[in-house]
Residue, then its C-alpha position, 0 to 999 in steps of 0.5 A: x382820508x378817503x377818495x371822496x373826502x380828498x375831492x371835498x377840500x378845495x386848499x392845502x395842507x388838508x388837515x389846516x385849511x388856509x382860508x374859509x370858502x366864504x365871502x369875507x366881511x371886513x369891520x373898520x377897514x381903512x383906505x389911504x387913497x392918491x389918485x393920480x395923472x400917469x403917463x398913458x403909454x405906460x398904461x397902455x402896456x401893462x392894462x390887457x384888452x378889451x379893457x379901454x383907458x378913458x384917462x391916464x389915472x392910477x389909485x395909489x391905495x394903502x389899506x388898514x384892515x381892523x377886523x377880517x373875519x377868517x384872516x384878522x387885522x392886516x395891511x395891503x397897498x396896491x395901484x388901481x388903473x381907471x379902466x371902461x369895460x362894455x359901457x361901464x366904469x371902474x378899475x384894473x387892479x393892477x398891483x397889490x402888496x400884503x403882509x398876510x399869507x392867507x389874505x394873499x393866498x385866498x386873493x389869488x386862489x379864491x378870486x384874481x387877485x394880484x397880490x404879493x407879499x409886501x410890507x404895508x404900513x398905515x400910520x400918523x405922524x407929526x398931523x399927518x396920515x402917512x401910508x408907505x410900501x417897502x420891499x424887504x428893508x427897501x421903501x417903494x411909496x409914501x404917501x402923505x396927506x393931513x390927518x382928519x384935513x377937510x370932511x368928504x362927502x359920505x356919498x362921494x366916499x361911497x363912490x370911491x369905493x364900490x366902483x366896479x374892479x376888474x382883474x385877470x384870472x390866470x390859471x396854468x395848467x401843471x401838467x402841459x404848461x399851458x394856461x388852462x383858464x384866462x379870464x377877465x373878472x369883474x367884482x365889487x363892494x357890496x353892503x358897505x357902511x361909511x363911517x367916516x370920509x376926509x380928504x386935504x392935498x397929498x403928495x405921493x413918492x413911488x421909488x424904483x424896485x425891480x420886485x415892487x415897480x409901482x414906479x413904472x406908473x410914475x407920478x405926473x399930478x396929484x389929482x385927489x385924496x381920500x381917507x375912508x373908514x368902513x364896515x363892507x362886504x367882497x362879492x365874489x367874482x364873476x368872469x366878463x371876458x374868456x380869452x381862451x374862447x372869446x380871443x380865438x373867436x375874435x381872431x376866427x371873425x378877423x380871419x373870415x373878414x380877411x377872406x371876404x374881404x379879399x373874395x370881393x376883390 
């Protein structure tokens, strides 16, 4: 392979590409969603700035994905932090879990994703929509609600789902070690259609795991719970914030703060 071939191939191995280097429509992509009330210290610690935490609410999301183009059916879980960035609101995605390598290698290479592998599943039982997380042969979450409980308004349900998401880009540099790219993305939902929204009481266990640990966002209240079903677009992300440029120049304005500061005394 030529030079000027290599330079053309944006993954690994080149002669079996991994993913396509296109946005991915999803048909008949299924959400099991528990917001929840959590503790705002734990919040705190694990949200980076300039994002704002208006509430202490997590999304416990599981995902059932019927059919994606490039990746076909597969499952995902994650927690989703309610989050304000410059006036707007929207979401942290601060966890996810997959049972699809490409799907997890496309989320992290090609956006900023924080998936992992995981084993996500999204079944019914005995009337009721349950939706679990194990790590290996160990349960992280369950989630329980009735199946089909109470219809959700379809506008609210679109709500839900196209709120703006944010995540952190991190991009290490191989050869020195340090980080080469740190930013924070902003994404959304785009061409969405519902094809169907309920919603009934849920409950939600998330259980200690060193490798998986959603249990550090623990479960205080049950606030809502949604089961959506739709056809919908991912746009790719856009970066809001640099680190790289926008934290030392934060830093280089303090600094200059402190000298006026202390020059007026």
């Amino acid at each position: 392979m030529r030079e000027s071939e290599v330079v053309r191939q944006a993954v690994t191995p080149l002669a079996a590409p991994v993913y396509p280097m296109r946005a991915t429509r999803f048909t008949d992509r299924e959400y099991f969603n528990v917001v929840y009330r959590t503790d705002p210290q734990a919040l705190r610690a694990v949200v980076p700035e300039p994002l704002r935490l208006p509430e202490p609410l997590v999304r416990f999301e599981v995902m059932k994905m019927g059919d994606v183009e490039g990746y076909g059916p597969y499952l995902e879980c994650g927690q989703a932090i309610a989050v304000e960035f410059d006036g707007e609101c929207g979401e942290y995605l601060h966890a996810m879990y997959l049972d699809n390598f490409a799907a997890t290698v496309a989320g992290r290479e090609l956006s900023a994703y924080p998936k992992v592998t995981g084993n996500p599943a999204l079944v019914t039982d005995t009337g009721a929509l349950v939706g679990t997380l194990d790590h290996g042969g160990q349960r992280v979450a369950t989630a329980t609600m009735p199946y089909k409980w109470q219809a959700l308004d379809l506008d609210e349900a679109r709500k839900q789902i196209t709120v703006p998401t944010f995540a952190l880009k991190q991009v290490p540099n191989v050869f020195t070690g340090q980080l080469r790219a740190s930013d924070l993305v902003r994404t959304e939902i785009t061409d969405i259609v519902i094809k169907g929204a309920w919603t009934g009481p849920a409950r939600l266990q998330l259980f200690e795991h060193a490798m998986a640990p959603l249990a550090d966002l623990p479960v205080f209240e049950i606030i809502a719970a949604s089961h959506i079903v739709t056809d919908l677009t991912l746009s790719p992300v856009t970066s809001v914030y640099d680190y790289l440029r926008d934290s030392a120049q934060s830093d280089h304005d303090a600094g200059l703060r402190q000298l006026t500061e202390k020059a007026g005394r």
